[in-house]
Backbone bond lengths (Angstrom), bond angles and torsions (degrees), N, CA, C in turn:
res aa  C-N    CA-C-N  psi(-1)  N-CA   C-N-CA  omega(-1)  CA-C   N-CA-C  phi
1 X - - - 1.452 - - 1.514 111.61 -
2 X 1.393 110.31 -16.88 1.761 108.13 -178.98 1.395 98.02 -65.76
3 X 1.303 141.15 -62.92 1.297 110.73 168.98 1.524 156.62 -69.95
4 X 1.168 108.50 36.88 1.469 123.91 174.52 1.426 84.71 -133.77
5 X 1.445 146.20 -21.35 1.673 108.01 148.84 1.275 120.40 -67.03
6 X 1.711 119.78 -39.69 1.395 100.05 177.43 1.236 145.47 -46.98
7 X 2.036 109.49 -41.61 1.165 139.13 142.36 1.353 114.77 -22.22
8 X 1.058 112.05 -59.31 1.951 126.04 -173.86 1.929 89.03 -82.02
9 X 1.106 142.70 -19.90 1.488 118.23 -178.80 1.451 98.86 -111.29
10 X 1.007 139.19 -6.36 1.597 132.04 147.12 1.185 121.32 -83.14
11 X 1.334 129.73 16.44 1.306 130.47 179.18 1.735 104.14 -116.95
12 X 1.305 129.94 22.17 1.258 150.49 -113.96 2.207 79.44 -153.64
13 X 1.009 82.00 132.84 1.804 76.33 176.06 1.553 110.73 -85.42
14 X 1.600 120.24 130.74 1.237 125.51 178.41 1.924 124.56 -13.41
15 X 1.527 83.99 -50.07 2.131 93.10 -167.78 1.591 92.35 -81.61
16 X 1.389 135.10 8.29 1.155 106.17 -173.96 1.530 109.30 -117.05
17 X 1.548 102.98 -25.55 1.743 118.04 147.30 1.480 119.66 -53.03
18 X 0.891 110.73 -30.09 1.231 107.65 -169.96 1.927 98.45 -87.32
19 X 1.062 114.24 -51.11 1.864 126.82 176.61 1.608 95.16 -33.34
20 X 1.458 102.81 -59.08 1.518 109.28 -158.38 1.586 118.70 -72.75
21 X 1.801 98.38 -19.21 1.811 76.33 178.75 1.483 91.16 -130.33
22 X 1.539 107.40 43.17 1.931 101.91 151.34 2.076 87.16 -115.85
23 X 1.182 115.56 35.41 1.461 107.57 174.98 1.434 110.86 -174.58
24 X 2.158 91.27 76.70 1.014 125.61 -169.44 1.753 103.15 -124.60
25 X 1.453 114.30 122.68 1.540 125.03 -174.75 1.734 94.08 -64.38
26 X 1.095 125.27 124.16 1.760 128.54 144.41 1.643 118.19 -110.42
27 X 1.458 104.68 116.28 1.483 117.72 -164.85 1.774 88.88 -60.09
28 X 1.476 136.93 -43.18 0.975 129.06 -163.40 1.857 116.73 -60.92
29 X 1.532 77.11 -45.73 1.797 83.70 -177.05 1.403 122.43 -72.00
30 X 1.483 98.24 -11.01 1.770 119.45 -158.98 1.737 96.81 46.17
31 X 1.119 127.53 72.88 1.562 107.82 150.28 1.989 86.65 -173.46
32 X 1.729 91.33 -167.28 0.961 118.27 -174.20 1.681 114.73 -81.29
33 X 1.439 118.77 95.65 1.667 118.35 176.83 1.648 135.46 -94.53
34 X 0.827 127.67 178.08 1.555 112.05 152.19 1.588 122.44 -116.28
35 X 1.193 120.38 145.95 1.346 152.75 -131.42 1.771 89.80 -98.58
36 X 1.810 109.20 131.09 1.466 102.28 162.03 0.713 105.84 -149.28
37 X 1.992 136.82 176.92 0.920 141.34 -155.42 1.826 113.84 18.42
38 X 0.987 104.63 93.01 1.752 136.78 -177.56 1.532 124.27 -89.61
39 X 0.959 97.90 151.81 1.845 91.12 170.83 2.196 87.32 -163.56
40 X 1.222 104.72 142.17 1.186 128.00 161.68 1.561 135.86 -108.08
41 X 1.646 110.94 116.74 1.410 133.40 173.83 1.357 137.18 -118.78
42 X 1.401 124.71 170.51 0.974 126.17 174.23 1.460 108.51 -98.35
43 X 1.542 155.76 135.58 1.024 152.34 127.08 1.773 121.78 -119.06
44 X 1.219 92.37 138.75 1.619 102.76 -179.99 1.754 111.21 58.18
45 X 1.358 127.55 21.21 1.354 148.80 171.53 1.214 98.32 82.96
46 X 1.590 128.64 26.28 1.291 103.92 158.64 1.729 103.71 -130.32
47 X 1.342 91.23 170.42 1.795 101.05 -177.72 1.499 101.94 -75.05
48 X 1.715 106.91 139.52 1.294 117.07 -175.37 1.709 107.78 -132.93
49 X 1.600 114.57 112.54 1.378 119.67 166.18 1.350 130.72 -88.90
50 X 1.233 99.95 103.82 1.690 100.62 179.39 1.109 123.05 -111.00
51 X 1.043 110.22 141.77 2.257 118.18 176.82 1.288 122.27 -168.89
52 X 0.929 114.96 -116.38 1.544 113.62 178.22 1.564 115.05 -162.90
53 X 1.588 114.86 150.84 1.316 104.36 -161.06 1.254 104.35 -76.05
54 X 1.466 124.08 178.34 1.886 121.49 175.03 1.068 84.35 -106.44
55 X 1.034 175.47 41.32 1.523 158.20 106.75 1.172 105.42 -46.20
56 X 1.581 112.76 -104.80 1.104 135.02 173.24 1.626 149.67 -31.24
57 X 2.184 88.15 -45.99 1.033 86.06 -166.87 2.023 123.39 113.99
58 X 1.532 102.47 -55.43 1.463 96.52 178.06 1.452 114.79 -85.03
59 X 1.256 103.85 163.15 1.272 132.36 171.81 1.279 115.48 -25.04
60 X 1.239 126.16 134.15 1.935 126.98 173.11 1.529 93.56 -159.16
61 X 1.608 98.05 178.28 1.572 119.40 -145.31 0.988 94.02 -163.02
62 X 1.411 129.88 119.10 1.901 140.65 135.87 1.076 128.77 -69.87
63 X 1.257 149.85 129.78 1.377 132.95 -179.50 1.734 89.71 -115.91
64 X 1.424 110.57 149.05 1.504 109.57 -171.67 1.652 88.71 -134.46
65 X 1.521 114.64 102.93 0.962 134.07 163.89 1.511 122.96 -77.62
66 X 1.456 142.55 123.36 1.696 132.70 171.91 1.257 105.75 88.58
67 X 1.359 117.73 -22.94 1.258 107.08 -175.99 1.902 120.84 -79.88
68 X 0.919 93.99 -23.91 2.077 107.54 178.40 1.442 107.80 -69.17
69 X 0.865 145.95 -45.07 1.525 142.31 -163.44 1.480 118.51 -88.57
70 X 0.915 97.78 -30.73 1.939 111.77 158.61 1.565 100.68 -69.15
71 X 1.255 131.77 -74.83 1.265 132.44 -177.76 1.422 100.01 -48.74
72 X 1.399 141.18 -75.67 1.253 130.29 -159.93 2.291 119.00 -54.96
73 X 1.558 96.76 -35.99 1.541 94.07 174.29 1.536 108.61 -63.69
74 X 1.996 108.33 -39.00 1.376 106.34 175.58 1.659 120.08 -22.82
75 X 1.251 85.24 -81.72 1.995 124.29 166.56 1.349 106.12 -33.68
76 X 1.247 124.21 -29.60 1.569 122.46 -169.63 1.287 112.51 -105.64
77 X 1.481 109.26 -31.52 2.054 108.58 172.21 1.681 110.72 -87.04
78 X 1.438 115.49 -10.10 1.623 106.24 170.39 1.531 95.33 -107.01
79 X 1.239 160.41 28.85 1.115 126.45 111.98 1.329 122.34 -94.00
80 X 1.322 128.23 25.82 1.509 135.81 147.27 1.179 96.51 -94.24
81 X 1.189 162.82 3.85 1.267 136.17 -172.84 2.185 97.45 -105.89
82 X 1.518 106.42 -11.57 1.300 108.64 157.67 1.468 131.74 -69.35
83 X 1.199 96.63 -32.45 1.538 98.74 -173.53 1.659 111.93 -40.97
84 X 1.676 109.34 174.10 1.347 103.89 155.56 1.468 102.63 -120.56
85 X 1.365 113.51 168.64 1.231 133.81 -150.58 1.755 83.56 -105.43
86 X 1.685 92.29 132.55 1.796 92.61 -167.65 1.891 104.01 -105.59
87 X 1.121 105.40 16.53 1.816 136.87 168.86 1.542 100.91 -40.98
């Protein structure tokens, strides 16, 4: 399933990937960081970003709520819009 989140987080417009993992919580730093070395999943039906902060160093986590189901119907009405019509 990690790759059909990745799929689903590159399909994500550039400025808004980028928003989301320079505004990543690190309990260490207590504040707001940005996110590196990444990997993208699915858990509990939602998308989950994990890596590590660039500050620090430790461990952090995105959870990307609302954002999958827009992307996935996206994904699902343009490859129906290939089909042929069996009329």
């Amino acid at each position: 399933m990690a790759k059909e989140a990745l799929k689903i987080w590159m399909a994500l417009p550039t400025t808004d990937r980028s928003k989301i993992l320079s505004n990543v919580w690190c309990s260490d730093c207590r504040g707001g960081v940005t996110m590196c070395d990444y990997s993208a999943e699915f858990d509990g039906g939602v998308m989950v970003l994990r890596g590590f902060c660039a500050t620090c160093g430790h461990k952090v986590a995105r959870v990307l709520e609302g954002c999958i189901e827009p992307l996935k119907k996206m994904t699902y009405s343009s490859k129906r819009k290939g089909r042929k019509s069996s009329r």
